[in-house]
SEMAR-240544 format. One line per field, with one value per residue (C-alpha): residue in one letter; x, y, z. Coordinates in Angstrom, 3 decimals. Layout:
% SEMAR-240544
residu = A,...
x = X,...
y = Y,...
z = Z,...
//
This chain:
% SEMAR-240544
residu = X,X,X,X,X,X,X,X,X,X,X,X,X,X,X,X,X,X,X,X,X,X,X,X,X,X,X,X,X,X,X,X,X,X,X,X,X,X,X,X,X,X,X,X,X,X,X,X,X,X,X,X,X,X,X,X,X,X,X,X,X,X,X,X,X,X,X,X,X,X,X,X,X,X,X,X,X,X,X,X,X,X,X,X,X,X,X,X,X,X,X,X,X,X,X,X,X,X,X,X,X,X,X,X,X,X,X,X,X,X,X,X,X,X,X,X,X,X,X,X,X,X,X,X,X,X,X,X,X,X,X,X,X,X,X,X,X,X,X,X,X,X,X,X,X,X,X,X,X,X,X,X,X,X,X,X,X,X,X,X,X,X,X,X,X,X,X,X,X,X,X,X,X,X,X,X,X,X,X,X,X,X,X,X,X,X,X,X,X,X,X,X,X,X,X,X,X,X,X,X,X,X,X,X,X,X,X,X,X,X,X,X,X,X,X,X,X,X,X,X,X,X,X,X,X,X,X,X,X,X,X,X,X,X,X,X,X,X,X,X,X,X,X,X,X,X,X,X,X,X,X,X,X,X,X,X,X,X,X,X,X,X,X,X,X,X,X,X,X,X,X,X,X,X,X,X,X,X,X,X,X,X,X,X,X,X,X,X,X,X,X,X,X,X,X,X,X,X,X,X,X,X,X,X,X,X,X,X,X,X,X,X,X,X,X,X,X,X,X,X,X,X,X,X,X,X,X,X,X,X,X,X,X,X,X,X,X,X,X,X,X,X,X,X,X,X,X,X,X,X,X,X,X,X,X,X,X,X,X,X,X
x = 0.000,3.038,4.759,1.065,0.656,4.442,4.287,0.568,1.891,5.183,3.009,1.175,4.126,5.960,2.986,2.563,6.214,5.573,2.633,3.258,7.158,8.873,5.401,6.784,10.026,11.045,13.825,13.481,11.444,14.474,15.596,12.469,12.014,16.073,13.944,11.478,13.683,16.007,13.081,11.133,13.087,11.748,8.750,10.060,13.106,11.361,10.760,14.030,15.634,13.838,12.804,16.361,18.913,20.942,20.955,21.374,24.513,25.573,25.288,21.823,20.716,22.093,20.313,16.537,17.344,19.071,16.012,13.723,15.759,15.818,11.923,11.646,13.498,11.810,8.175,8.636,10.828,7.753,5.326,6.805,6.997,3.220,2.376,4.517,2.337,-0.597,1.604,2.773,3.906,6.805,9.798,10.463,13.800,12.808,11.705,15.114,17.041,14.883,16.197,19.758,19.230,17.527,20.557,22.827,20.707,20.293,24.413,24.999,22.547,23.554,27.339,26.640,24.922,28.259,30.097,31.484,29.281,30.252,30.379,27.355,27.774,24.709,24.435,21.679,21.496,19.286,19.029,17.426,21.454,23.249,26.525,29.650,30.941,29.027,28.220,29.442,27.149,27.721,25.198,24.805,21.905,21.012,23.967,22.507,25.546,25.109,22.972,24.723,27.768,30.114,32.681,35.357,33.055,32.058,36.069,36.269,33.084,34.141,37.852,35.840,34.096,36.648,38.338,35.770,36.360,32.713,31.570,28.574,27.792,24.914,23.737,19.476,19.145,18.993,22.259,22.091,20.532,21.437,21.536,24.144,25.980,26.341,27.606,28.934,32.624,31.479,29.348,32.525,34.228,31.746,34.003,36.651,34.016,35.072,33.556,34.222,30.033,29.979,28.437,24.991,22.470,18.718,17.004,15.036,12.854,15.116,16.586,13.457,13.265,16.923,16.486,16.294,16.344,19.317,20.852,20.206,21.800,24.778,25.698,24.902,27.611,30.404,29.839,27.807,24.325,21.394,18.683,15.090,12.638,15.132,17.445,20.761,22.222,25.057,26.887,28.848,30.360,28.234,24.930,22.921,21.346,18.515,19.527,16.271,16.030,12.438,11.872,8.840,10.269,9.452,6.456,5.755,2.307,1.257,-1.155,1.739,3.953,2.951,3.020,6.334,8.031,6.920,8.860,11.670,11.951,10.750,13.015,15.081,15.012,13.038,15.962,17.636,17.870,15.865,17.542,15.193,17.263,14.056,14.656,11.076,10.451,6.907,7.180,8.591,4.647,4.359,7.604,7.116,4.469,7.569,9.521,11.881,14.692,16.250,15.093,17.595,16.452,16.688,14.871,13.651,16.619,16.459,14.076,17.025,15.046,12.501,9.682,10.063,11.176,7.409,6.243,8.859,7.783,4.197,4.567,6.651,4.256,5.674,9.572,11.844,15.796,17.406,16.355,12.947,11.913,8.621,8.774,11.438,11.851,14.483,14.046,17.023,16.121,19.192,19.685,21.295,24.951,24.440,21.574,19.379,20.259,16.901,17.039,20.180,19.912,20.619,19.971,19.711,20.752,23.919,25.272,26.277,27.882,26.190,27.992,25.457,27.055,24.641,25.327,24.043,22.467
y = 0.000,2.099,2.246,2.528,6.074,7.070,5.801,7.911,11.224,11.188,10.970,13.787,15.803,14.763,15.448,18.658,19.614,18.064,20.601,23.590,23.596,21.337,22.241,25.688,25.944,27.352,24.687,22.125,18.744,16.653,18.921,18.389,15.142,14.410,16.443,14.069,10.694,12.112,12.964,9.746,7.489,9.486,7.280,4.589,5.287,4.178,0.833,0.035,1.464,-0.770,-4.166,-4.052,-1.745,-4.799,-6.132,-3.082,-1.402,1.667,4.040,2.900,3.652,6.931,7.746,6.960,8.848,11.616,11.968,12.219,14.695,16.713,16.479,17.632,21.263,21.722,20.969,23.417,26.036,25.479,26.074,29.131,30.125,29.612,31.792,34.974,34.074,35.313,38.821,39.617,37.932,35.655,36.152,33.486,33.159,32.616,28.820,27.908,30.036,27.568,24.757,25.384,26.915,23.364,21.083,23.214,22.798,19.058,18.397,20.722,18.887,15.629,16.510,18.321,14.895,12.895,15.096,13.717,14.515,17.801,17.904,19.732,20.562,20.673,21.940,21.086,22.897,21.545,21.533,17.535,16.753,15.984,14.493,16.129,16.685,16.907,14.291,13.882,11.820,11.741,10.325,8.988,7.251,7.089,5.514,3.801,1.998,-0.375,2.638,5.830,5.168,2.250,1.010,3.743,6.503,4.239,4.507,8.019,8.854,6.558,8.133,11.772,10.655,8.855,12.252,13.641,11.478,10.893,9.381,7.609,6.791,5.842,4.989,5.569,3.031,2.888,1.826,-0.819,-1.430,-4.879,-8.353,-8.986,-11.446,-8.236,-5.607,-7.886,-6.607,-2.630,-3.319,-4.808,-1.605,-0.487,-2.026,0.624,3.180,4.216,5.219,4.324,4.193,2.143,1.938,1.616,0.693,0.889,-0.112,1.981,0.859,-0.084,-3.173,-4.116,-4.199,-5.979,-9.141,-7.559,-10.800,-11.253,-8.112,-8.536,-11.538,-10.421,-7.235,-9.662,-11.994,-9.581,-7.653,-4.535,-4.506,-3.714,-1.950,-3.155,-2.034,-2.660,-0.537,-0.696,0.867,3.515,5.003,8.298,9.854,9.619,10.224,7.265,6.846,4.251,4.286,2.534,1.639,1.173,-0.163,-0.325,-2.148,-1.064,1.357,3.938,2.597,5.442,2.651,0.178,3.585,3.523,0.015,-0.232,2.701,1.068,-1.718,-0.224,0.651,-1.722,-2.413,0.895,3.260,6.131,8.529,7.414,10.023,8.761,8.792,7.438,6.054,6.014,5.759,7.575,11.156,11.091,8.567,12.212,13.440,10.039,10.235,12.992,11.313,8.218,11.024,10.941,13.379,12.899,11.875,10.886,10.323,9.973,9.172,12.499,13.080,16.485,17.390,17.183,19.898,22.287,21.884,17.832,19.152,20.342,16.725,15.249,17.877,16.779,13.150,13.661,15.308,18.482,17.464,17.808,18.689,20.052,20.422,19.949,20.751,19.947,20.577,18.699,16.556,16.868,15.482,15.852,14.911,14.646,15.558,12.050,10.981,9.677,9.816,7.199,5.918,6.803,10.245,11.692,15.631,18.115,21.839,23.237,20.706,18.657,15.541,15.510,13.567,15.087,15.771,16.422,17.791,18.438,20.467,20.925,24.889
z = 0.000,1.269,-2.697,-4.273,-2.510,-2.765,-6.709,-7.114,-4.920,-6.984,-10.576,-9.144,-8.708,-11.707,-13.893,-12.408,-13.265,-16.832,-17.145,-15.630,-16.442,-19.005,-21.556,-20.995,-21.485,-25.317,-25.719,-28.592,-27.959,-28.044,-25.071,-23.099,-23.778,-21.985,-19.311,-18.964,-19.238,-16.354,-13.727,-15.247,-12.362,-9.518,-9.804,-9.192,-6.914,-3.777,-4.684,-6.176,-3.708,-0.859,-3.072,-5.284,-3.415,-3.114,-6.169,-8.714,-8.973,-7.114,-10.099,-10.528,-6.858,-7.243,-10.369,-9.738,-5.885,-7.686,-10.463,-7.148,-5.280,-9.049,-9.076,-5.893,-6.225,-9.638,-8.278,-5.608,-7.833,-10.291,-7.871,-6.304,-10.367,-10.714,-7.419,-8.573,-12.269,-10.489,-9.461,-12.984,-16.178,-16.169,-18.659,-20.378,-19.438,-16.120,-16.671,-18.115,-15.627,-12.576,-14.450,-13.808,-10.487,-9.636,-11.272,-9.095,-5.873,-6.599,-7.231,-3.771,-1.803,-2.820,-2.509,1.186,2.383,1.233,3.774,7.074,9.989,11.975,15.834,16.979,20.629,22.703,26.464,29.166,32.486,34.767,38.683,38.158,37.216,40.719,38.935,40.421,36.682,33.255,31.729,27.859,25.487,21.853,19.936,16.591,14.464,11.120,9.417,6.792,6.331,2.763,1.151,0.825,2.951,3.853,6.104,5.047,6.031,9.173,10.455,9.943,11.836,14.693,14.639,14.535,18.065,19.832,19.737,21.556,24.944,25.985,28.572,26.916,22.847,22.351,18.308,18.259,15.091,11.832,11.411,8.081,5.228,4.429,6.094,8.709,5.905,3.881,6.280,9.190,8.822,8.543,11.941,13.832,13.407,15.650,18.650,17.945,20.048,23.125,26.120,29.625,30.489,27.185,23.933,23.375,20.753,19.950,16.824,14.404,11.746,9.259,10.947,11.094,7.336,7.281,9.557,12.948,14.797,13.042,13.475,17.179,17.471,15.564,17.990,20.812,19.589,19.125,22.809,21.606,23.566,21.715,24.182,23.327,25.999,29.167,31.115,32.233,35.482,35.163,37.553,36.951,39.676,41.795,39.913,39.193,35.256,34.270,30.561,28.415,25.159,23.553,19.950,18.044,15.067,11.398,12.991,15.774,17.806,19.526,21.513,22.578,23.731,27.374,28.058,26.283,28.019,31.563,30.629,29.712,32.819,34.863,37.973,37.934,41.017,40.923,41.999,38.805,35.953,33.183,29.981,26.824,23.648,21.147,17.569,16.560,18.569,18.385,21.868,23.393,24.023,26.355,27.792,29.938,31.882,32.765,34.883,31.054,31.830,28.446,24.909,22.066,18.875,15.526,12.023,11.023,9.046,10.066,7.407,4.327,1.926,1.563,1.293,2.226,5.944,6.172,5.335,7.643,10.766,10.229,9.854,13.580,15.316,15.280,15.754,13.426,14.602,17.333,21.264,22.445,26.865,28.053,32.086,33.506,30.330,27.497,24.066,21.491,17.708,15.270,12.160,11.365,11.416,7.638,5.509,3.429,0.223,-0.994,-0.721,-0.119,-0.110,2.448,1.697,5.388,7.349,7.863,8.924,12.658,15.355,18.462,21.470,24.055,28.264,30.549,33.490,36.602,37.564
//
């Protein structure tokens, strides 16, 4: 049902863009027609990027996702276009000078989301932290390791965070996009983290759609543990932390968020500080009823574009990137350490390790 929407919404736009901008522009028909072929794949991208990712070559990946992020910019230049139409005439000029403008947005954005991840520093002052000496997290999530990026990128993001000492990693999912017989060797780099609290994992919905069972027993095999709806106890100097994982596999159920967030943590004390490693923000609106000091999430991607950061923002009830309080309760959403192979385009937003210190007031 999923790629039957995607495939009908993405006609919509492309035949939109057909109409109201290739129809228009004063270039030869051989010209629009070479248009047409290149933004053709953008119908398409999402289900060969998801049912045959793995078995067509790179190139081709990066052509039907690079057709879709093209589509994208000209349906909202195009748009835009068609609202200042209603102001005063449009040169024709205008048309062809959108089309470049939109090739060189689409070969920044894609370039920008190839970058390494910057550090983006994040400080929380709160009189609920009793530790004698901030704490240092850095999180990640949102690899995507086997579409986009690979095990190359994977050592130089690890070698980026070890040099920032932390105290706790923690990864909030979506690492893979393959089967554990495909990317086993890029995952085992992940033992080269260090932090003296450990390394922690949750899964987001994409290991669901790559043999999560698998994947779980993988990371359990080589000494990594994978938090799905438990706790574990830390200590740091002196101030106790009830660090829970919850996972809602391939989907967020806004029903099952309660009861799963009670057993998370289920057995910690009460004077703990709550920390919440959830893959989907939307669980943030529940958290702060489970005495949640902090959130860490993921998946939103930060938005990548406009206008798809509007879609993104509404589809996550309201979050989107950066630092979220509520009362007493923290939520953190990251713009993503990688990005998916499906769409990979960032115009406004970056790649980021996040190193995240919270003090006490």
């Amino acid at each position: 049902m999923f790629f039957i929407v995607s495939f009908l919404f993405m006609s919509l736009i492309f035949g939109y863009v057909e109409w109201r901008f290739v129809a228009l522009l004063a270039w030869p028909m051989w010209a629009k027609g070479i248009i047409s072929l290149c933004l053709l794949p953008a119908l398409f991208n999402l289900w060969v990027i998801l049912f045959y990712g793995d078995l067509v070559p790179n190139w081709v990946s990066k052509l039907f996702s690079g057709s879709m992020v093209l589509l994208v910019f000209l349906f909202t230049a195009t748009f835009l276009t068609d609202m200042f139409r209603l102001i005063t005439p449009v040169s024709n000029i205008i048309p062809k000078l959108v089309f470049f403008l939109c090739i060189g947005l689409t070969i920044f954005s894609v370039w920008n989301a190839s970058l390494l991840p910057m550090v983006k520093k994040v400080e929380i002052k709160s009189s609920l932290w009793a530790g004698q000496k901030p704490l240092k997290i850095v999180q990640l999530t949102d690899f995507h390791i086997g579409q986009g990026f690979d095990g190359k990128w994977l050592e130089q993001v690890i070698e980026k965070t070890n040099r920032l000492n932390p105290d706790l990693i923690v990864i909030t999912g979506d690492l893979i996009d393959k089967s554990p017989v495909e990317l086993g060797d890029e995952m085992r780099k992940l033992l080269s983290l260090k932090a003296p609290l450990g390394v922690y994992i949750v899964f987001g919905n994409h290991e669901a759609y790559h043999q999560g069972e698998l994947w779980r027993e993988f990371f359990k095999k080589i000494g990594l543990p994978v938090l799905k709806n438990e706790n574990i106890s830390l200590d740091f100097k002196g101030q106790k932390i009830a660090l829970g994982g919850i996972d809602f596999g391939a989907n967020y159920q806004e029903k099952k968020a309660d009861e799963l967030l009670e057993k998370t943590f289920a057995g910690s004390d009460e004077q703990d500080m709550r920390i919440l490693l959830a893959h989907h923000p939307h669980v943030f609106k529940k958290a702060t009823k489970h005495n949640i000091f902090l959130q860490l999430s993921g998946h939103t991607h930060g938005g990548m574009i406009f206008p798809v950061d509007l879609i993104v923002k509404l589809s996550n009830k309201g979050f989107l990137r950066g630092l979220y309080k509520k009362d007493d309760s923290y939520l953190y959403v990251s713009n993503g350490t990688g990005l998916w192979g499906g769409f990979p385009a960032r115009f406004g937003s970056f790649n980021e390790i996040t190193l995240i210190e919270i003090f006490g007031k």
